[in-house]
C-alpha positions in Angstrom: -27.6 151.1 -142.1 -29.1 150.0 -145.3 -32.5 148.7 -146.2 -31.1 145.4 -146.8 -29.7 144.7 -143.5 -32.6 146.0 -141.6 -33.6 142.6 -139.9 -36.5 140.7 -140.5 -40.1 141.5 -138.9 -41.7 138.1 -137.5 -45.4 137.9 -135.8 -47.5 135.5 -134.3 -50.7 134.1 -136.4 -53.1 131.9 -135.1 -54.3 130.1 -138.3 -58.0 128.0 -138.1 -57.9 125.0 -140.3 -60.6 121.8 -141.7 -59.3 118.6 -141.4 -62.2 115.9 -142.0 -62.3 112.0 -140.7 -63.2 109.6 -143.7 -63.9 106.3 -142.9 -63.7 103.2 -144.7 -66.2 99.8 -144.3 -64.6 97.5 -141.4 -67.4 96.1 -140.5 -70.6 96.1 -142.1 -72.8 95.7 -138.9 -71.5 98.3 -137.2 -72.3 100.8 -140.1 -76.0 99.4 -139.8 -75.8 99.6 -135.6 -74.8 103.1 -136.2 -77.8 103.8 -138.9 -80.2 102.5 -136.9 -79.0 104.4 -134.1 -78.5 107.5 -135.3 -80.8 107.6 -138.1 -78.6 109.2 -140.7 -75.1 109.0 -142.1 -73.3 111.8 -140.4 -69.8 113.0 -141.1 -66.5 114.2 -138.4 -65.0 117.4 -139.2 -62.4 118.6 -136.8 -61.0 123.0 -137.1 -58.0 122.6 -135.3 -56.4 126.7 -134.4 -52.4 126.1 -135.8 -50.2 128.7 -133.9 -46.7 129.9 -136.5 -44.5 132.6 -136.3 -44.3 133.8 -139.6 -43.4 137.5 -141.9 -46.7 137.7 -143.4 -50.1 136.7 -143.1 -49.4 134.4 -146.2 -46.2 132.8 -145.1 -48.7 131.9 -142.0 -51.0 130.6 -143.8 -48.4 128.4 -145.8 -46.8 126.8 -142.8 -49.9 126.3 -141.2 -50.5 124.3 -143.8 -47.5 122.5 -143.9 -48.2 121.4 -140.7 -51.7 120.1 -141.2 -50.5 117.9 -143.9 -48.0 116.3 -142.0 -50.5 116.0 -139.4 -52.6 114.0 -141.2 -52.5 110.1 -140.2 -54.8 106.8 -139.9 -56.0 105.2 -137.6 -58.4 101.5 -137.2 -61.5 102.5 -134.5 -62.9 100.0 -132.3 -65.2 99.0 -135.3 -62.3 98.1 -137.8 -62.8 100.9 -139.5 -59.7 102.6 -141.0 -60.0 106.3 -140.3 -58.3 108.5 -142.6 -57.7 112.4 -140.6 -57.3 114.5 -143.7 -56.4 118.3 -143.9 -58.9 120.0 -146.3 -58.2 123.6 -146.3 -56.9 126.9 -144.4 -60.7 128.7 -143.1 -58.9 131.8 -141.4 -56.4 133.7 -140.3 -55.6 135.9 -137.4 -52.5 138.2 -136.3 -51.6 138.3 -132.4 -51.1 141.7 -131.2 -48.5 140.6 -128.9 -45.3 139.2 -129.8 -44.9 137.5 -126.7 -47.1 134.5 -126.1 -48.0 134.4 -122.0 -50.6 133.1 -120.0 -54.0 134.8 -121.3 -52.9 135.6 -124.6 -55.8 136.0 -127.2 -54.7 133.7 -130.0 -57.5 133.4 -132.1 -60.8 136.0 -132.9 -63.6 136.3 -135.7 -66.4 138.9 -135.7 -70.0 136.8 -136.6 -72.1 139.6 -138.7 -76.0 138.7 -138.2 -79.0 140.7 -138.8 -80.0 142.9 -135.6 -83.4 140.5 -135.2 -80.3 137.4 -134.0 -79.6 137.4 -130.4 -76.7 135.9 -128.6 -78.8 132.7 -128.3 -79.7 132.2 -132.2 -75.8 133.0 -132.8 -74.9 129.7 -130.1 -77.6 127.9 -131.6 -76.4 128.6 -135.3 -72.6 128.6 -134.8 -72.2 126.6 -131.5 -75.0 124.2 -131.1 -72.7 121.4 -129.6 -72.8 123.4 -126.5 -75.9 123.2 -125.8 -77.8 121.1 -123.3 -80.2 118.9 -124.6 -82.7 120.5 -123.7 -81.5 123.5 -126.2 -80.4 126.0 -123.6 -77.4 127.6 -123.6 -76.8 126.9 -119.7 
């Protein structure tokens, strides 16, 4: 058999992706409503975890990307707002180990390096604070 036949090696990647909601001005009173409210001018970011079947880690990361972009779309919010979902960039990466995707297959992971002072709760605070309560605990 020669080299050139040998068939084709495909894997799973999990690849995490930044799309961010812009909005446009609808209506004017609503942006103040929301600034008195709120107190600030905050912005929507949405990582969305794209699943592809790819050769390489950057073939993954290409078709992941294909798919964001078609993904993106607009939309008018309660407030008359046009909201423009907008793919930004590729963040990350990630092989599965298996090449069957089941029930309880791990499709995403990152390791969080912090100084040996941080514990688990300073990590959630820092990387995951929209889980917490209001209060600021993490349960």
């Amino acid at each position: 058999m020669e080299a050139s036949s040998k068939p084709t090696q495909t894997k799973w990647y999990a690849v995490k992706v930044l799309f961010e909601s812009i909005h446009t001005a609808g209506n004017s009173y609503h942006l103040n409503v929301d600034d008195s409210i709120h107190g600030n001018n905050m912005k929507l970011f949405e990582e969305s975890i794209i699943l592809v079947k790819e050769m390489n880690m950057e073939l993954a990361i290409e078709s992941a990307e294909k798919v964001a972009k078609i993904a993106e779309h607009e939309s008018t919010n309660t407030y008359g707002e046009i909201v423009k979902h907008q793919f930004v960039r590729s963040l990350h990466v990630f092989e599965l180990n298996d090449d069957d995707v089941t029930n309880g297959t791990e499709i995403y992971s990152r390791f969080i390096h912090v100084s040996k002072e941080n514990t688990s709760v300073d990590v959630i605070k820092r990387y995951y604070p929209e889980v917490l309560g209001d209060d600021g605990a993490t349960e």
